[in-house]
OpenMM code with the backbone's topology and positions (N, CA, C; nanometers):
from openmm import Vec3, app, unit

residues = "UNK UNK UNK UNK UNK UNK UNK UNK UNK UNK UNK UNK UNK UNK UNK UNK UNK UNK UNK UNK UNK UNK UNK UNK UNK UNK UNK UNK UNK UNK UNK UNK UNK UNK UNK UNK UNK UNK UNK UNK UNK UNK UNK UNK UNK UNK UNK UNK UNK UNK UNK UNK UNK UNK UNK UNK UNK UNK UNK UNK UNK UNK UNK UNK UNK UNK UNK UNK UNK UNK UNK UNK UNK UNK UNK".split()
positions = [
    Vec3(16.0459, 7.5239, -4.0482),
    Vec3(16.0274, 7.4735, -3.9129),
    Vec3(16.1350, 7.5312, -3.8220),
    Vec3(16.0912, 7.5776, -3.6989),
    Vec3(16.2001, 7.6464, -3.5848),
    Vec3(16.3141, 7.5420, -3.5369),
    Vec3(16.3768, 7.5599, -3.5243),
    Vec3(16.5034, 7.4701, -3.4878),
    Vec3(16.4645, 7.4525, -3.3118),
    Vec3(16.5439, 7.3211, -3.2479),
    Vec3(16.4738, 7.3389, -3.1136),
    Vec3(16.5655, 7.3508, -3.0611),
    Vec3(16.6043, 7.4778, -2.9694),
    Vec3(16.7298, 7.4807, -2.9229),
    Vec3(16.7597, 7.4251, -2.7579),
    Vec3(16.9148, 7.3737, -2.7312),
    Vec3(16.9149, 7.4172, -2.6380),
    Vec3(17.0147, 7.5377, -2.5570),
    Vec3(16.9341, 7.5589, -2.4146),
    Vec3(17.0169, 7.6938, -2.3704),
    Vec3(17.0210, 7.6590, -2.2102),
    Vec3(17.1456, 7.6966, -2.2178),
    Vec3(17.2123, 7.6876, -2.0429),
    Vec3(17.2041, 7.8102, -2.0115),
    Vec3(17.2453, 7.8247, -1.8855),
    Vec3(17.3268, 7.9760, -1.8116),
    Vec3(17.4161, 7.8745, -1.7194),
    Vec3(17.5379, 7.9349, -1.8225),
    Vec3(17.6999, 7.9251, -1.7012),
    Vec3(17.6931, 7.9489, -1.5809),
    Vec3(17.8336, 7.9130, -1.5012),
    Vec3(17.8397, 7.9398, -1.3793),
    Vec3(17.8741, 8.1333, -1.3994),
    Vec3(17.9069, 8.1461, -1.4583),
    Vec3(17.9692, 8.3353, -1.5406),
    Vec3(17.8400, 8.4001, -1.5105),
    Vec3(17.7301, 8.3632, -1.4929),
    Vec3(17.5921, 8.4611, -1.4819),
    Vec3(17.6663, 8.5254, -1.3504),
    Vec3(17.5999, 8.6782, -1.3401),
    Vec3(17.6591, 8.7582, -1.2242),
    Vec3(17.4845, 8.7756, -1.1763),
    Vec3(17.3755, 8.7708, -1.2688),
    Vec3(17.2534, 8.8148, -1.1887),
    Vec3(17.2046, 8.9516, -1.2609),
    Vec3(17.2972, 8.9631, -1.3539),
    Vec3(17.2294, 9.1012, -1.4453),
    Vec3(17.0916, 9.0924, -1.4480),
    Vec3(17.0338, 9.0194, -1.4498),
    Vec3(16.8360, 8.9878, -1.5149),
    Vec3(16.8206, 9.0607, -1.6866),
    Vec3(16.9541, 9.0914, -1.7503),
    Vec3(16.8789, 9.1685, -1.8903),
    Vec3(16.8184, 9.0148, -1.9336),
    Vec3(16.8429, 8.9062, -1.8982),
    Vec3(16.8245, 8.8170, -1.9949),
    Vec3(16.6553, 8.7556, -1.9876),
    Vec3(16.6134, 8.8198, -1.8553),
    Vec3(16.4632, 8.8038, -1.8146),
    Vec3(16.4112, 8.9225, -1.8424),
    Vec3(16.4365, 9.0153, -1.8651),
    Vec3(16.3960, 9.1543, -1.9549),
    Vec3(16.3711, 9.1131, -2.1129),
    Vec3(16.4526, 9.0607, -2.1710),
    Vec3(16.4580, 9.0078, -2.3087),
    Vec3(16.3802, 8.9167, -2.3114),
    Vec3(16.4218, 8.8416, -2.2916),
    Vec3(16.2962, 8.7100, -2.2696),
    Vec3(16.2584, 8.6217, -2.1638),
    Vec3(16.1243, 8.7177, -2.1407),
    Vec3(16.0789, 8.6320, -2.0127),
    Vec3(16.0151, 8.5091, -1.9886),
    Vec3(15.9754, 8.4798, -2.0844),
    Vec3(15.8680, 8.3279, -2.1165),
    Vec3(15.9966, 8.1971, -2.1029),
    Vec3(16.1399, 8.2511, -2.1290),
    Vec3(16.2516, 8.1833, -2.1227),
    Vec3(16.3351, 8.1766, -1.9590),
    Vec3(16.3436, 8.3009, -1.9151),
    Vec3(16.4248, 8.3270, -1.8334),
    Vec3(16.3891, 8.3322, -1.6923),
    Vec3(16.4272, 8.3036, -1.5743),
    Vec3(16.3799, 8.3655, -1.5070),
    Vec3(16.4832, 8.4078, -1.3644),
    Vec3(16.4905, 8.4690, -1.2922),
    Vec3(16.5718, 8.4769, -1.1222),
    Vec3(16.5628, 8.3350, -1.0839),
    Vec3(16.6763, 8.3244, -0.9943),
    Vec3(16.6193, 8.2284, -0.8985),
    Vec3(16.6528, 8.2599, -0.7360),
    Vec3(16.6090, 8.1365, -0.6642),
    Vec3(16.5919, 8.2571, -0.5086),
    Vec3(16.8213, 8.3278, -0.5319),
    Vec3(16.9245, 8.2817, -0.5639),
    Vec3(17.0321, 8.3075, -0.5271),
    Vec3(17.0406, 8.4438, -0.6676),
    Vec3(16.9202, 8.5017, -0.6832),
    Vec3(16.9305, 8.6258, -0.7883),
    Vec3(17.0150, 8.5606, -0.9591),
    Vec3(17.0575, 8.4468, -0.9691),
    Vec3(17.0833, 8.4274, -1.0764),
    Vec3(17.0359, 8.3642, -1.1648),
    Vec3(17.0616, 8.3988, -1.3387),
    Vec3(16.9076, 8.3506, -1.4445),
    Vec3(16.9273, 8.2482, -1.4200),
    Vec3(16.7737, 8.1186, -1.4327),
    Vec3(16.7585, 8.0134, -1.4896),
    Vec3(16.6669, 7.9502, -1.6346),
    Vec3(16.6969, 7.8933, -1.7106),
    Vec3(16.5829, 7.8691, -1.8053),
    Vec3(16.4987, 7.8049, -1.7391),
    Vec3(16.3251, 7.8445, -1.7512),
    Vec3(16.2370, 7.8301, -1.6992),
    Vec3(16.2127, 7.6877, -1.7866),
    Vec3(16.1357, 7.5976, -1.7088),
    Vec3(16.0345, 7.5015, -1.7941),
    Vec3(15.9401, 7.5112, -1.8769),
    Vec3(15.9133, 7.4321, -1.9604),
    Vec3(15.7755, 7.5130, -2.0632),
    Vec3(15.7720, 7.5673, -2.1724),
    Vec3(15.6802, 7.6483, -2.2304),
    Vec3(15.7198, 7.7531, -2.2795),
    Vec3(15.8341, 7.8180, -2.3356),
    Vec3(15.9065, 7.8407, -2.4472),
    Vec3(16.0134, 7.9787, -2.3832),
    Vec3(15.9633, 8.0510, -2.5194),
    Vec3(16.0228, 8.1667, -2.5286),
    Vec3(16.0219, 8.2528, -2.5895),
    Vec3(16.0664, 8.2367, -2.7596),
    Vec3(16.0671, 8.2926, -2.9003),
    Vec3(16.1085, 8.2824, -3.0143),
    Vec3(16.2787, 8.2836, -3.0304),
    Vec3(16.3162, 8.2229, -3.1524),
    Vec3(16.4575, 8.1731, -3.1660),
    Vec3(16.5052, 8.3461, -3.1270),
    Vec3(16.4567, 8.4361, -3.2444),
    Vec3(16.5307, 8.6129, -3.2211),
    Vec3(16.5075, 8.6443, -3.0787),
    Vec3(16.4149, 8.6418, -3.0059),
    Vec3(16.4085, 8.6945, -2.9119),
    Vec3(16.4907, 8.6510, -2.7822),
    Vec3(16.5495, 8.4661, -2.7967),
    Vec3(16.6319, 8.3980, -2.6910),
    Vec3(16.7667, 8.4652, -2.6979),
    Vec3(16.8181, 8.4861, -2.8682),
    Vec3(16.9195, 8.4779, -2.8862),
    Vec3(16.9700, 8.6433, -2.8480),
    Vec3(16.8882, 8.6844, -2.8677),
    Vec3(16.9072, 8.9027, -2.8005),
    Vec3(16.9042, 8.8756, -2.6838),
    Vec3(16.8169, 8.8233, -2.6101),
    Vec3(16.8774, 8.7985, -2.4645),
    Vec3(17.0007, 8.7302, -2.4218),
    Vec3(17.0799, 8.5946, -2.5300),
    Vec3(17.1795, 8.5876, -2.4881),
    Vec3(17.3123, 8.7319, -2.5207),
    Vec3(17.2917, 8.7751, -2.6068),
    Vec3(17.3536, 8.8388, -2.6771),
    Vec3(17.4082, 9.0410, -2.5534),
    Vec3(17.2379, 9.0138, -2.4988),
    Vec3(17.2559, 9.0957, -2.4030),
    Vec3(17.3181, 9.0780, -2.2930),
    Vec3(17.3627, 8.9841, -2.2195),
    Vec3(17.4127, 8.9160, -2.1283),
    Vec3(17.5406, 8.9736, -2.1422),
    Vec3(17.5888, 9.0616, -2.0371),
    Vec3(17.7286, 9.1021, -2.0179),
    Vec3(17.8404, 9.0346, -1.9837),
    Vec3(17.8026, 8.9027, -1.9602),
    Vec3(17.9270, 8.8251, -1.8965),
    Vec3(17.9107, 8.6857, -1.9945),
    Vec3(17.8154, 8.6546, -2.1135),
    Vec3(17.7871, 8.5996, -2.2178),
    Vec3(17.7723, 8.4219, -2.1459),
    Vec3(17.6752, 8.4308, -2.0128),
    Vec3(17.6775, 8.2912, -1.9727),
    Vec3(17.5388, 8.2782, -2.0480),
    Vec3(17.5069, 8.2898, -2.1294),
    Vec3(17.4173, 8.1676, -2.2029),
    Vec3(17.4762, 8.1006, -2.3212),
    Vec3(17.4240, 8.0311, -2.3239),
    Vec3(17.5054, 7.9286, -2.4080),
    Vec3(17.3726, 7.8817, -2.4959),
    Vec3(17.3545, 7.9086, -2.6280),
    Vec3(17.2641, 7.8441, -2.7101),
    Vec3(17.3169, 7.7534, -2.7988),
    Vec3(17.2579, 7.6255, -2.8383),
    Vec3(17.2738, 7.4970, -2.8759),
    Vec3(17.1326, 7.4755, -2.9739),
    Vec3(17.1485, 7.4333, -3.1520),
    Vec3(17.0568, 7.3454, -3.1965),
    Vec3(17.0620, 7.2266, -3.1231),
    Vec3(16.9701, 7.2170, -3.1015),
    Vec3(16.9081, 7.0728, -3.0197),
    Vec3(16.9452, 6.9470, -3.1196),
    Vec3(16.9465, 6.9216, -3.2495),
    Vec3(16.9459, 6.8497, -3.3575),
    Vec3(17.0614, 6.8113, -3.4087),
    Vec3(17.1440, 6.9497, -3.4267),
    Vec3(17.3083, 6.9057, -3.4620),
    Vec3(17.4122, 6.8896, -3.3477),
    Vec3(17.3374, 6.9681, -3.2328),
    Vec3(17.4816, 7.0106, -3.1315),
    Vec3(17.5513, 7.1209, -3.1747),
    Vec3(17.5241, 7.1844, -3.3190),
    Vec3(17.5810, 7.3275, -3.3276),
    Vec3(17.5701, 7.4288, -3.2328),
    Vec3(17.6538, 7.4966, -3.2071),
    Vec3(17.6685, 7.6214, -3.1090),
    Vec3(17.6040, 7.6997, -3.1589),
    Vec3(17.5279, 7.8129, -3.1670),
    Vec3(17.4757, 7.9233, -3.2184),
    Vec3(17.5121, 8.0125, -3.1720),
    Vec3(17.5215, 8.0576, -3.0335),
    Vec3(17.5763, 8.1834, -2.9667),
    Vec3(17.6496, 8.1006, -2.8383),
    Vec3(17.7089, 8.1681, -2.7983),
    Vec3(17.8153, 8.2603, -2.8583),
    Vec3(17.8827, 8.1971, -2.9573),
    Vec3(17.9006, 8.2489, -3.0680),
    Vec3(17.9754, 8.1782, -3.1787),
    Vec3(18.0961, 8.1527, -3.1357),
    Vec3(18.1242, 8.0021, -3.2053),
    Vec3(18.2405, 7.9168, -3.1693),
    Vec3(18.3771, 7.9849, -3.2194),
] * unit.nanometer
topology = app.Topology()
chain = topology.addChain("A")
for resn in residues:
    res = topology.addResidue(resn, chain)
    for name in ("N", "CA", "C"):
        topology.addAtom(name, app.Element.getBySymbol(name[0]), res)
């Protein structure tokens, strides 16, 4: 069973968009050009976590939903 995560974007987002390139079903602009996690939907655990991973300034923040473990950026 998929773990249910959760995922922020920091105040550290600069507006790169790789993270809506990576995963878009997750990510999206908002009107001030910086990512937000969309409602709904999002994208597979590999595919969230390459988008955080791509993030040059590393404002996503992924969380198991279940333990509160950190997943990325590792603690």
């Amino acid at each position: 069973m998929a773990r249910k995560l959760k995922i922020c974007v920091t105040d550290e987002c600069v507006g790169d968009g790789l993270c809506v390139e990576e995963a878009p079903k997750t990510f999206e602009m908002n009107d001030d050009n910086l990512a937000v996690v969309k409602e709904g939907k999002i994208d597979d655990e590999e595919t969230i976590l390459n988008a955080a991973e791509a993030c040059p300034t590393d404002a996503i923040v992924v969380t198991d939903e279940a333990t509160g473990e950190q997943i990325f950026p590792e603690p």
